[in-house]
Every structure is written in structure tokens, then in C-alpha cells.
C-alpha positions in Angstrom: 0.0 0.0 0.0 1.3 3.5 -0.4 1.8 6.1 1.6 -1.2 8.5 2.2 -3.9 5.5 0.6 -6.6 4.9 2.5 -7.2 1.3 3.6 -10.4 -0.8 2.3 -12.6 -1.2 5.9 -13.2 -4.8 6.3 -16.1 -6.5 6.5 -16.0 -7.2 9.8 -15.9 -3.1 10.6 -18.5 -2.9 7.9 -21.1 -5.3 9.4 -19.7 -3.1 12.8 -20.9 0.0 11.5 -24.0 -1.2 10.0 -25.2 -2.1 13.3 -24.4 0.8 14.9 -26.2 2.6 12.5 -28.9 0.3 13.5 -28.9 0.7 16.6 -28.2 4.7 16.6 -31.4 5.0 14.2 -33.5 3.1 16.5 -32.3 5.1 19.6 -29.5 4.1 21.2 -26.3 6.4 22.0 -23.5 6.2 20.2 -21.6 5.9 23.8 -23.7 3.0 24.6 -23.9 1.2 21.5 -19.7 1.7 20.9 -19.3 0.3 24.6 -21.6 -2.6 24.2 -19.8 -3.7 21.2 -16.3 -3.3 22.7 -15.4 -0.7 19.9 -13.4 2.5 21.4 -15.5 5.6 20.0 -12.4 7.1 18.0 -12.5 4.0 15.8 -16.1 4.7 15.3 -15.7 8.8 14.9 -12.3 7.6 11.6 -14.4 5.0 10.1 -17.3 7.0 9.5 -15.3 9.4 7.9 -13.8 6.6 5.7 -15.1 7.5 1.8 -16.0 3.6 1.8 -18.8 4.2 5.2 -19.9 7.8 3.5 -20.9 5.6 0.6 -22.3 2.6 2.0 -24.3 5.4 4.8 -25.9 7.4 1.9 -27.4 4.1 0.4 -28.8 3.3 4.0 -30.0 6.2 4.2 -31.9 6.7 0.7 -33.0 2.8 1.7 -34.8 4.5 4.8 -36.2 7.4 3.3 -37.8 5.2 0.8 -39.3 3.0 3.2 -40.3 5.8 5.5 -42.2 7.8 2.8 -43.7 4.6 2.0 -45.2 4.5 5.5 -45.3 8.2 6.1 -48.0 8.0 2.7 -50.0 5.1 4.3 -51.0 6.9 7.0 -51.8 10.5 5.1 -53.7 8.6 3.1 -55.8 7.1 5.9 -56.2 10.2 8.0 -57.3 11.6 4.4 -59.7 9.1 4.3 -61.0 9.6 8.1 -61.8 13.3 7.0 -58.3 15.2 7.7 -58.2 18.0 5.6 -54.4 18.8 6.2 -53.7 15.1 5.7 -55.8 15.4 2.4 -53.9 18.8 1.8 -50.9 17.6 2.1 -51.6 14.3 0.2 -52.6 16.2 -2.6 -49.8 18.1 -2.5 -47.3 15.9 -2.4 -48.6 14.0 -4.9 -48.6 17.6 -7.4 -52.5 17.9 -7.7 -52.9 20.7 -5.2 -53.8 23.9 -6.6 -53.1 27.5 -5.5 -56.4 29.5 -5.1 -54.8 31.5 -7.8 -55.0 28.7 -10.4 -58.0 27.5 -9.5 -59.5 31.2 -10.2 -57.7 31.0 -13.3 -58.8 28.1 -14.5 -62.1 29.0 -13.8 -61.8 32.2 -15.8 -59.9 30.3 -19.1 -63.2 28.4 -19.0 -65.8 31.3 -18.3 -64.0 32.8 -21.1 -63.8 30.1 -23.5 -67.0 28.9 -22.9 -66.7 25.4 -21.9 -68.4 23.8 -19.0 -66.7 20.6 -16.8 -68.4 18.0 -15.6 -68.6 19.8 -11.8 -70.0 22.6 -13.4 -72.7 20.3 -15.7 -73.2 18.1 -12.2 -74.2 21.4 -10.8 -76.3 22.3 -13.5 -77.9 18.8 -13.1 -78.5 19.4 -9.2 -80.0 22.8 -9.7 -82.5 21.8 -12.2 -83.5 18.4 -10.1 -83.6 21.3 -7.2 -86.0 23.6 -9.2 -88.4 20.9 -10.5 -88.9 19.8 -7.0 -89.7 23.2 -5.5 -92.3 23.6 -8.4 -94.0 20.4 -7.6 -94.0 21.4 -3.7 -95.7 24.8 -4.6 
């Protein structure tokens, strides 16, 4: 090896780190979790510096944002479902079909302006006209 090249971790210190990671997401201190494993913190502290740990720590972590937005969704979507309107909110706007008020009023104005009805505004046509045949057969 030459001087000032930086030495491969092995697997065993890989497997080592992984677990701390572990154990560090799920809690525990690094003090504790370096003592319980008989590593001396300074080891820990250089080999998470080591390019080879940077690496194999940003795939971890993009593996537990994955899985957390996974679960982090699930539940939006069911406290959407229970009647949440900031869990709807911010499913829809995660998911890019929230609107600003401001498009929304544009929209609405494109439309006026072109003439052209959508089916909410032909469902509410529908309703008002069911509305007004029943008020005339009341009367």
C-alpha cells in the first residue's frame, strides 16, 4: 500500500458500523452502543469518515427514506380518508394535484372565457334543475 492510501474497511468493521447505524437510528447512543460492542469511539468517529462508510451510509440512508415515505403515505392517506383536511392537503400536494387559489380562479376564468363547461360545473347544473323541479311540484 502506499503512503497516504486509505485502507479498504473490512467487512467485519462494515457489518460493525452497520449495526451501529442500527442501533443509533432506532435510539441508542453512540456511547452506549460503541461500549456494548467493545469498539473504542475514536475507531467509530475515523471510520465514518472513511469514503468507503460515506458511501455505504448514503445508500442506507436513501433505503430508509424510501421505506419511510412509504409508511409516512399510508398513513396520510388514511387520515385523508377519516376526514383530515391537512392530511388530504398535504396528500394532494405531495402527490402535485394541489392547486393554488390563484389557479384555480384561473382556471375557472380560461373556462368562463372560452365557454366550456366541466363536468362539476354540468353536475351542478344537473342538481339545480332536479332542485327547481322539485320546488315547483312542492308549490
Amino acid at each position: 500500500m502506499q503512503k497516504g492510501q486509505i485502507k479498504d474497511l473490512t467487512p467485519k468493521e462494515i457489518d460493525e458500523m452497520q449495526e451501529i447505524y442500527t442501533r443509533i437510528f432506532q435510539g441508542e447512543t453512540i456511547v452506549g452502543v460503541c461500549k456494548d460492542m467493545g469498539i473504542d469511539r475514536r475507531s467509530y468517529y475515523r471510520r465514518k469518515k472513511h469514503p468507503q462508510w460515506i458511501e455505504l451510509e448514503k445508500m442506507l440512508n436513501e433505503k430508509l427514506i424510501d421505506n419511510a415515505y412509504e409508511e409516512i403515505m399510508k398513513t396520510v392517506i388514511l387520515e385523508a380518508k377519516k376526514g383530515s383536511q391537512a392530511h388530504a392537503k398535504l396528500f394532494m400536494d405531495v402527490t402535485g394535484r394541489l392547486k393554488s387559489t390563484r389557479e384555480v380562479r384561473e382556471d375557472r376564468e380560461r373556462q368562463r372565457l372560452q365557454g366550456s363547461t366541466t363536468p362539476l360545473d354540468l353536475s351542478e347544473l344537473k342538481r339545480l334543475v332536479e332542485e327547481e323541479k322539485h320546488i315547483r311540484l312542492i308549490k
